[in-house]
LOLUMPA-844532 format. One record per residue (C-alpha): x, y, z; residue number from 1; residue in one letter. Coordinates in steps of 0.25 Angstrom, whole numbers, plus 2048, in hexadecimal, padded with zeros to 3 digits. Example, Ala and Ser with C-alpha at 12.3 -4.5 7.8 and 13.67 -1.06 7.14 Angstrom:
<atoms>
+-----+-----+-----+-----+------+
:  xx :  yy :  zz : seq : type :
+-----+-----+-----+-----+------+
: 831 : 7EE : 81F :   1 :    A :
: 837 : 7FC : 81D :   2 :    S :
+-----+-----+-----+-----+------+
</atoms>
This chain:
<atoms>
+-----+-----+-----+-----+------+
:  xx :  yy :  zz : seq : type :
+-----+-----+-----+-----+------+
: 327 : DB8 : 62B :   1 :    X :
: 321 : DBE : 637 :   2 :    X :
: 314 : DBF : 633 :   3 :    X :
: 314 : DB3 : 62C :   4 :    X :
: 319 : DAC : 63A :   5 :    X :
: 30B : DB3 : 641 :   6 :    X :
: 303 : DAB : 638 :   7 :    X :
: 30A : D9F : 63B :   8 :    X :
: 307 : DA0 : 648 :   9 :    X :
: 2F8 : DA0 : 647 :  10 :    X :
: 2F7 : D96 : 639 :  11 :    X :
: 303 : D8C : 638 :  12 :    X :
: 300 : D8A : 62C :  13 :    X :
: 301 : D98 : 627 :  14 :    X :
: 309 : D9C : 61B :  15 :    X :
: 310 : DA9 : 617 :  16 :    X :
: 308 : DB1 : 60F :  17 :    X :
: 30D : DB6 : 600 :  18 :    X :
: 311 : DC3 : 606 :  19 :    X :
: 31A : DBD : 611 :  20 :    X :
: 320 : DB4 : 605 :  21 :    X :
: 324 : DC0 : 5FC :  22 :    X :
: 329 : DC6 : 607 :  23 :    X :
: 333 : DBB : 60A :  24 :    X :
: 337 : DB7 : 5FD :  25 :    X :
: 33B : DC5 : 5FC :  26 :    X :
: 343 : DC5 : 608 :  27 :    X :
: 347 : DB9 : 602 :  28 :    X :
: 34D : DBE : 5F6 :  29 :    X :
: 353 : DC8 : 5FF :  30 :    X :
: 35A : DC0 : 608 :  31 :    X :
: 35B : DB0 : 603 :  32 :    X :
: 35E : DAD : 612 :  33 :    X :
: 352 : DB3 : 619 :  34 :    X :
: 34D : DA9 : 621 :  35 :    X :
: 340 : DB0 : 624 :  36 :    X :
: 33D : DB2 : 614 :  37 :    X :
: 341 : DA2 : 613 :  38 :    X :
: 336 : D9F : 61E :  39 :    X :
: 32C : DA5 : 618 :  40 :    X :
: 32F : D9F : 609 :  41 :    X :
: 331 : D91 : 60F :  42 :    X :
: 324 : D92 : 617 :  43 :    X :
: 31C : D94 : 609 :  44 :    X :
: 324 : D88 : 602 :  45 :    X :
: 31E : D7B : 5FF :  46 :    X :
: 324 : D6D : 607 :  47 :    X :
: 32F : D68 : 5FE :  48 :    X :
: 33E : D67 : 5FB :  49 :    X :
: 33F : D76 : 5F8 :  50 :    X :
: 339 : D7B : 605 :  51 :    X :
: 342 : D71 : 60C :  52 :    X :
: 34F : D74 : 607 :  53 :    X :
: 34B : D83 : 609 :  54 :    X :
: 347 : D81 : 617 :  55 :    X :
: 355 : D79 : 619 :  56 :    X :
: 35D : D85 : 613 :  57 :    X :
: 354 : D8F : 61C :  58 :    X :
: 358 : D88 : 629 :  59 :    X :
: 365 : D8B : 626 :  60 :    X :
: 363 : D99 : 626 :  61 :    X :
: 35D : D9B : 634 :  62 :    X :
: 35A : D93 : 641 :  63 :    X :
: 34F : D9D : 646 :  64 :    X :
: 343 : D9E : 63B :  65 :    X :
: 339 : D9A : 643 :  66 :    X :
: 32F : D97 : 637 :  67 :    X :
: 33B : D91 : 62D :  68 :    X :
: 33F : D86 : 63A :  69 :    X :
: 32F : D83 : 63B :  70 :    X :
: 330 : D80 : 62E :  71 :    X :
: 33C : D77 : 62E :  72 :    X :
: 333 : D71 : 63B :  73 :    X :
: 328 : D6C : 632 :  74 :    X :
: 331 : D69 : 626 :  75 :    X :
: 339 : D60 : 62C :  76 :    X :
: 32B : D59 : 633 :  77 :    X :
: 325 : D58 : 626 :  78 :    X :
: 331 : D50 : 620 :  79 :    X :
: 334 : D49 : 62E :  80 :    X :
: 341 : D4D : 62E :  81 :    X :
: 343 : D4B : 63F :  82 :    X :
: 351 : D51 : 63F :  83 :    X :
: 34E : D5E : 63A :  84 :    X :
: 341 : D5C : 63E :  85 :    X :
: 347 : D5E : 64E :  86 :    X :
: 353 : D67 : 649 :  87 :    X :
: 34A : D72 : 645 :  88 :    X :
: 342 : D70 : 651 :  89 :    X :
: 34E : D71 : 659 :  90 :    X :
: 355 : D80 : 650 :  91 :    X :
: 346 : D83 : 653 :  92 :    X :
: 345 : D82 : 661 :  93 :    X :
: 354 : D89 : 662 :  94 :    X :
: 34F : D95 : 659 :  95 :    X :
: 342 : D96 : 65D :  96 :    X :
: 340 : D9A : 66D :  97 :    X :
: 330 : D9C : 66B :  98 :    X :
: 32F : D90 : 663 :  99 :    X :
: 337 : D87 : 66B : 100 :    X :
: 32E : D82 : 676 : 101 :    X :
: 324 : D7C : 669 : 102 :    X :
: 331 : D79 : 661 : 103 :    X :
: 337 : D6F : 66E : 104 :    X :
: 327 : D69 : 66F : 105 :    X :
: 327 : D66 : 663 : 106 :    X :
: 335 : D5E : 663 : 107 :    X :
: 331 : D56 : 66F : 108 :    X :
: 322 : D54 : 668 : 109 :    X :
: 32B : D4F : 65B : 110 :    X :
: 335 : D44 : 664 : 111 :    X :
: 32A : D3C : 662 : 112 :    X :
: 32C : D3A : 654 : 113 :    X :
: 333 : D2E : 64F : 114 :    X :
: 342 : D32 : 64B : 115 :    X :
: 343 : D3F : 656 : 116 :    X :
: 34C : D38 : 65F : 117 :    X :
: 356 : D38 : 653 : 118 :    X :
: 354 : D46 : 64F : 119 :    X :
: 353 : D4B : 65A : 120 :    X :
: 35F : D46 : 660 : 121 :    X :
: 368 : D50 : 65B : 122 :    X :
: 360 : D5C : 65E : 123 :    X :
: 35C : D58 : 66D : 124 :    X :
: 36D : D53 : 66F : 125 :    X :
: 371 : D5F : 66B : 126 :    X :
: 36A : D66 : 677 : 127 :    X :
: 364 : D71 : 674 : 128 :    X :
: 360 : D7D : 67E : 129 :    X :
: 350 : D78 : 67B : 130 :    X :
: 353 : D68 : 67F : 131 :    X :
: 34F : D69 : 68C : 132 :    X :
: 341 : D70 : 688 : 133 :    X :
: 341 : D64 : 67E : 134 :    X :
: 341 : D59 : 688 : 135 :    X :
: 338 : D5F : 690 : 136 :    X :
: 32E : D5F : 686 : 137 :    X :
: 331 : D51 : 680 : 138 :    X :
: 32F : D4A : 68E : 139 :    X :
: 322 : D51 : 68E : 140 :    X :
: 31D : D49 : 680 : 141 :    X :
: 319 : D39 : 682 : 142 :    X :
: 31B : D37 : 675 : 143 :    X :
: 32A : D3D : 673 : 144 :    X :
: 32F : D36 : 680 : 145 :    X :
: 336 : D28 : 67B : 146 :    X :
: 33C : D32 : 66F : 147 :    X :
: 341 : D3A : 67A : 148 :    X :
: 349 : D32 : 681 : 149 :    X :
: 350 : D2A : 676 : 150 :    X :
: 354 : D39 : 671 : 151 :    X :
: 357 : D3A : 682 : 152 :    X :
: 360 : D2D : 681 : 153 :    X :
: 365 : D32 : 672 : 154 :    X :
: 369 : D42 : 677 : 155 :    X :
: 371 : D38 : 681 : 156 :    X :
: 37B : D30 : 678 : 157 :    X :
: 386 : D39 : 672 : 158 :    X :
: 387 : D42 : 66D : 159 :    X :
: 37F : D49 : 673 : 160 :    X :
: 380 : D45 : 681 : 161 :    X :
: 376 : D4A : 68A : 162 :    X :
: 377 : D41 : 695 : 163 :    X :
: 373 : D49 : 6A1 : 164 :    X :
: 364 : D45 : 6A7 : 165 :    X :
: 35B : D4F : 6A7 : 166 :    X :
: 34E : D53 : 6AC : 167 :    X :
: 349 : D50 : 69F : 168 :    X :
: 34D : D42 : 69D : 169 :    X :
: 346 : D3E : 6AB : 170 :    X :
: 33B : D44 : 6A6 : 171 :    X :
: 33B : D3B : 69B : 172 :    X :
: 33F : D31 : 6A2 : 173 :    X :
: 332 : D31 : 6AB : 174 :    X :
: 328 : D34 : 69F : 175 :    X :
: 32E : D27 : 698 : 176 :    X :
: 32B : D1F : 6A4 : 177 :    X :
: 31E : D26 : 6A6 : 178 :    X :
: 31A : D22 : 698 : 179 :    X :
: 31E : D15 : 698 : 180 :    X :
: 32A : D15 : 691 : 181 :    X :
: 334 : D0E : 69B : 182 :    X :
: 33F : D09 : 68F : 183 :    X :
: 340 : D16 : 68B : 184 :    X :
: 342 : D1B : 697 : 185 :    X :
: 34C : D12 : 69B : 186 :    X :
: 353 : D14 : 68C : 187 :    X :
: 355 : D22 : 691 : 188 :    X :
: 35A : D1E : 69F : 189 :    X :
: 364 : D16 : 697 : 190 :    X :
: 367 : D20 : 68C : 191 :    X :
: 36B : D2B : 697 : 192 :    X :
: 375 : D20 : 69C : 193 :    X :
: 36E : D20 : 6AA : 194 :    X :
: 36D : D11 : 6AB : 195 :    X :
: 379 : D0F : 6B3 : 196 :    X :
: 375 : D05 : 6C1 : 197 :    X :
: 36F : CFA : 6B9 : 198 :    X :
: 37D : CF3 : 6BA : 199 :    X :
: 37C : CF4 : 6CA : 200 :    X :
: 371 : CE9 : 6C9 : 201 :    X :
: 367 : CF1 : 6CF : 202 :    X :
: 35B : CF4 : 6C5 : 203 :    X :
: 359 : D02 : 6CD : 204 :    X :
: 360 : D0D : 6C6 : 205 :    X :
: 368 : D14 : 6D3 : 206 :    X :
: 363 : D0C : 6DE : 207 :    X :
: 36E : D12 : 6E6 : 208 :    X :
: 369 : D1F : 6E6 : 209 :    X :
: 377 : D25 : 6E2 : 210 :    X :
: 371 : D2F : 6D8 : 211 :    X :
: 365 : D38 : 6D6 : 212 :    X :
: 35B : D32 : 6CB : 213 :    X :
: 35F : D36 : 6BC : 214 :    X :
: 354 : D30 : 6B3 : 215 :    X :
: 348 : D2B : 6BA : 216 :    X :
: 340 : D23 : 6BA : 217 :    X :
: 34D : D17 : 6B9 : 218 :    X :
: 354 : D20 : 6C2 : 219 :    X :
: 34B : D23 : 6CE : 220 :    X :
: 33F : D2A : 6CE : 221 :    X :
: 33E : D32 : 6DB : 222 :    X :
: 330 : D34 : 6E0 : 223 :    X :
: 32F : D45 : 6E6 : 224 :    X :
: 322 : D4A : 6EB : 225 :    X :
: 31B : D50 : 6FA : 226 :    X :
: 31B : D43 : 701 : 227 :    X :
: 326 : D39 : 6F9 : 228 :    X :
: 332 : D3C : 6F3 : 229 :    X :
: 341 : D36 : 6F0 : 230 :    X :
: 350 : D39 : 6EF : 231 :    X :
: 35B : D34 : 6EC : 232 :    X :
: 368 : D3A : 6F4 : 233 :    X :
: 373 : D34 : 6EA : 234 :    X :
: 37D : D3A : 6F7 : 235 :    X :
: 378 : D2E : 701 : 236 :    X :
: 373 : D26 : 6F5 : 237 :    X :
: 364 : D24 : 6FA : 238 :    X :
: 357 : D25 : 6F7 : 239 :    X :
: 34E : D2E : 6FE : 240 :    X :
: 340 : D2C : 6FF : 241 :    X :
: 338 : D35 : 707 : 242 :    X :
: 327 : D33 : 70A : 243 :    X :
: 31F : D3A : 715 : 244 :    X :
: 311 : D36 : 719 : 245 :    X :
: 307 : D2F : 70E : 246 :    X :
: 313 : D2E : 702 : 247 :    X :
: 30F : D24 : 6F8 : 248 :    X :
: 318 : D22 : 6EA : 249 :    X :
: 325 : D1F : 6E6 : 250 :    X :
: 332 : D25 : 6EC : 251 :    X :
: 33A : D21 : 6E0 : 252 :    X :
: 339 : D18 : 6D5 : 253 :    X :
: 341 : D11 : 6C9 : 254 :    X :
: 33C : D0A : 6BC : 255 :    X :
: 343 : CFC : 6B8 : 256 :    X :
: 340 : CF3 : 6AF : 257 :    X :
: 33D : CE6 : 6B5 : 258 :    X :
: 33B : CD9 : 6B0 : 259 :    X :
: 334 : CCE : 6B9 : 260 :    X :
: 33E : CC6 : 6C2 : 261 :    X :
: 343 : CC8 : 6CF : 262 :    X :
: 347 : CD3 : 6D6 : 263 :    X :
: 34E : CDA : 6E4 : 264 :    X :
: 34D : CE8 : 6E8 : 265 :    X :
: 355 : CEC : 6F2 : 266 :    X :
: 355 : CF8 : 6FC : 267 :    X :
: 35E : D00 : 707 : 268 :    X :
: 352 : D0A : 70D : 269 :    X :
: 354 : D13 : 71B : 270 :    X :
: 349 : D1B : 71F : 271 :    X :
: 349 : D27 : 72A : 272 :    X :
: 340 : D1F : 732 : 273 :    X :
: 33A : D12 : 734 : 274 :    X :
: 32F : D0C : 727 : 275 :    X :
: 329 : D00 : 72D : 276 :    X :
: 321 : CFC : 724 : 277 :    X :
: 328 : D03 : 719 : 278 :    X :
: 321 : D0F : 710 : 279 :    X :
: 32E : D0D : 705 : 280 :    X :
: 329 : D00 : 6F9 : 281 :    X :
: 331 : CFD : 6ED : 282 :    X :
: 327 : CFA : 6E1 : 283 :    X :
: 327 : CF4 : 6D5 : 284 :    X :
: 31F : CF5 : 6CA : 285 :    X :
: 31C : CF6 : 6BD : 286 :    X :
: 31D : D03 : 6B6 : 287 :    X :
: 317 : D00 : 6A9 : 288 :    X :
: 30B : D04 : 6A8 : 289 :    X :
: 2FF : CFB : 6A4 : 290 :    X :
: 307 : CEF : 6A7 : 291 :    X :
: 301 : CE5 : 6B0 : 292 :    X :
: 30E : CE1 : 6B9 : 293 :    X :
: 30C : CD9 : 6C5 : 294 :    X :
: 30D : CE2 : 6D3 : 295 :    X :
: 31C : CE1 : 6DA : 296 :    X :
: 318 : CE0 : 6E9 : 297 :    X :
: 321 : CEE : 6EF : 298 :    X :
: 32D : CEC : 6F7 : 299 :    X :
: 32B : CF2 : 706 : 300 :    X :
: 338 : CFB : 706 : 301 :    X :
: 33D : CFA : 716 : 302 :    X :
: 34B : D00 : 71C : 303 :    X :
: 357 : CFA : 71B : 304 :    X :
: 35C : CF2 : 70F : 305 :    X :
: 354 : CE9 : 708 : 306 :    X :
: 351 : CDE : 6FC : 307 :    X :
: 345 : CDA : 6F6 : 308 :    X :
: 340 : CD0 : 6EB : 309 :    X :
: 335 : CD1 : 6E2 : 310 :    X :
: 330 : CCD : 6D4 : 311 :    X :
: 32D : CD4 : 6C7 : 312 :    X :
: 322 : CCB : 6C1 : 313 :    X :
: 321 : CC8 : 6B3 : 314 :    X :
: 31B : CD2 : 6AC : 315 :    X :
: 31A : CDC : 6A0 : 316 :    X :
: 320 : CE6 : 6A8 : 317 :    X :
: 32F : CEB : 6A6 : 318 :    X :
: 330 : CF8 : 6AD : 319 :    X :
: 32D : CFA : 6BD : 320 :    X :
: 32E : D04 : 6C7 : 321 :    X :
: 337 : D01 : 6D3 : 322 :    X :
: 331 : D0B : 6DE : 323 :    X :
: 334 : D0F : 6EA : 324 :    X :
: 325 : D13 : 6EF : 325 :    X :
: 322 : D19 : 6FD : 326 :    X :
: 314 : D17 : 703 : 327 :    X :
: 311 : D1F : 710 : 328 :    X :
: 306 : D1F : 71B : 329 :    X :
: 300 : D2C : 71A : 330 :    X :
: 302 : D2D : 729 : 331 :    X :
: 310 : D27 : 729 : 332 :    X :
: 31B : D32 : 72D : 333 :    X :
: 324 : D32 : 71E : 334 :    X :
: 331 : D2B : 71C : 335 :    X :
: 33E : D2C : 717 : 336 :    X :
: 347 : D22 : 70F : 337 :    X :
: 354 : D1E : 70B : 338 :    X :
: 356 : D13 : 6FF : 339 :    X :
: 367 : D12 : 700 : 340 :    X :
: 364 : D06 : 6F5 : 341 :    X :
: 359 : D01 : 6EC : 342 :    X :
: 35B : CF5 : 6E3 : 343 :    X :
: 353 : CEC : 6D9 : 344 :    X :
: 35A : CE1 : 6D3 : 345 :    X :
: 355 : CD3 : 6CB : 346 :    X :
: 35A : CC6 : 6D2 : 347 :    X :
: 356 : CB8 : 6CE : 348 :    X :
: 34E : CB1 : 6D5 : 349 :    X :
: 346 : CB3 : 6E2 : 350 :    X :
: 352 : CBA : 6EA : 351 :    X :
+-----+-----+-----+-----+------+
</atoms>
């Protein structure tokens, strides 16, 4: 088997030669439940219902034959069978340190395919010790992302249970949105049961600033870099936002789906010193890509508290950034600012 296994490793397609197959058959006939001889033999068999009902019988016998779990691998490929396709995948990955980095790839390479979400629900709610490898490498692959999040939103329902937000699930959050892919992105929002202010009547998700962002972007999205960042201190339940001298960007920032009509947002803003005229805008603006939306003049964000109108055009456009953006004089001395509130609500009419 060893030697065998060499070969394999420089020709895939490689065979064991009539010397490696006496010699397991005899071992065979030695011991009928030697799962090396039985590797060897199936490897040489023809596809068919024999070599299938062996292979079945053999994965009974051990978990860690590397070669006979390759084998179910393909087997299961071959005839399309998805559950035990990602099951032997999954035993693999658990039996299998040295394989188990190309083993999880190739599971987040596979959510791709239509009917993983289903198989794989199973195997990914059961939470293995390789999972969180797996979804670091499924937010990684374009084509896998809108399979991963419905398994995401299907790992959350019961059983299974596994409502705590993770790194990983911002991360796909993030890519969906990057990618364009805003109603899956919501879907997963929803599905981890975060969508809890929209009964408030404001269409910003914690405008009160009472909790630390849990799913970006329909939590907020906190700009951090050298000359602009922002907080939340969910203690005083304000927003941050911090610039020094030529910051340009946004502070923080929310998506929402928007469709045309009329609009207020409203604001409660301090600032540690004077910002007249004001370096703080609130934007809106189309976050589609490739769709021609007409501009949203910004909102000049001064202190105190504040209400201001404005129109979402008709458009092709569903989905809009609502930004809090900060431009600063490169010779201007930086600024410090508190939001106690930010609001966006429709109204009827021009109020």
């Amino acid at each position: 088997m060893m030697t065998y296994g060499v070969r394999t490793l420089k020709d895939p397609q490689a065979a064991p030669s009539n010397a490696e197959l006496d010699l397991a058959r005899a071992a065979y006939r030695a011991e009928p439940l030697s799962s090396t001889a039985l590797s060897l033999i199936v490897a040489t068999m023809p596809e068919g219902e024999t070599r299938q009902s062996l292979l079945t019988q053999v994965g009974d016998l051990t978990r860690r034959n590397s070669l006979l779990n390759e084998e179910q691998i393909t087997a299961a490929a071959l005839r399309g069978d998805d559950r035990a396709f990602f099951h032997w995948l999954s035993r693999s990955v658990l039996t299998n340190n040295d394989l188990r980095v190309a083993y999880v790839s190739a599971m987040a390479e596979a959510t791709a395919r239509e009917g993983a979400v289903a198989a794989l629900t199973p195997v990914i709610g059961s939470a293995p010790s390789w999972s969180e490898s797996y979804w670091h490498q499924v937010v990684q692959r374009p084509a896998s992302l809108l399979n991963a999040a419905k398994l995401r939103i299907a790992v959350a329902k019961q059983p299974w249970r596994q409502t705590n937000v993770s790194r990983w699930d911002r991360a796909l959050s993030i890519e969906l949105t990057n990618r364009g892919h805003f109603d899956a992105a919501r879907a997963l929002y929803e599905g981890l049961d975060l969508a809890r202010e929209t009964r408030s009547g404001n269409l910003l998700s914690d405008g009160g600033f009472g909790r630390q962002p849990e799913l970006p972007p329909f939590d907020w999205q906190l700009a951090v870099s050298g000359t602009l960042g922002a907080s939340i201190d969910d203690r005083s339940k304000s927003l941050l936002v911090s610039a020094i001298s030529g910051a340009r960007g946004f502070a923080a920032r929310q998506l929402v789906s928007l469709p045309p009509g009329n609009y207020r947002l409203g604001w409660s803003l301090s600032a540690s010193m004077p910002i007249t005229p004001s370096p703080l805008r609130a934007r809106v603006s189309c976050a589609e890509s490739g769709e021609r939306a007409a501009p949203i003049q910004p909102i000049s964000l001064t202190a105190g508290q504040h209400a201001k109108s404005f129109i979402i055009p008709e458009s092709v456009c569903r989905w809009y950034w609502l930004s809090i953006d900060v431009v600063l004089p490169d010779d201007s001395a930086g600024i410090d600012a508190y939001f106690r509130n930010i609001s966006l609500a429709q109204t009827t009419g021009n109020k």
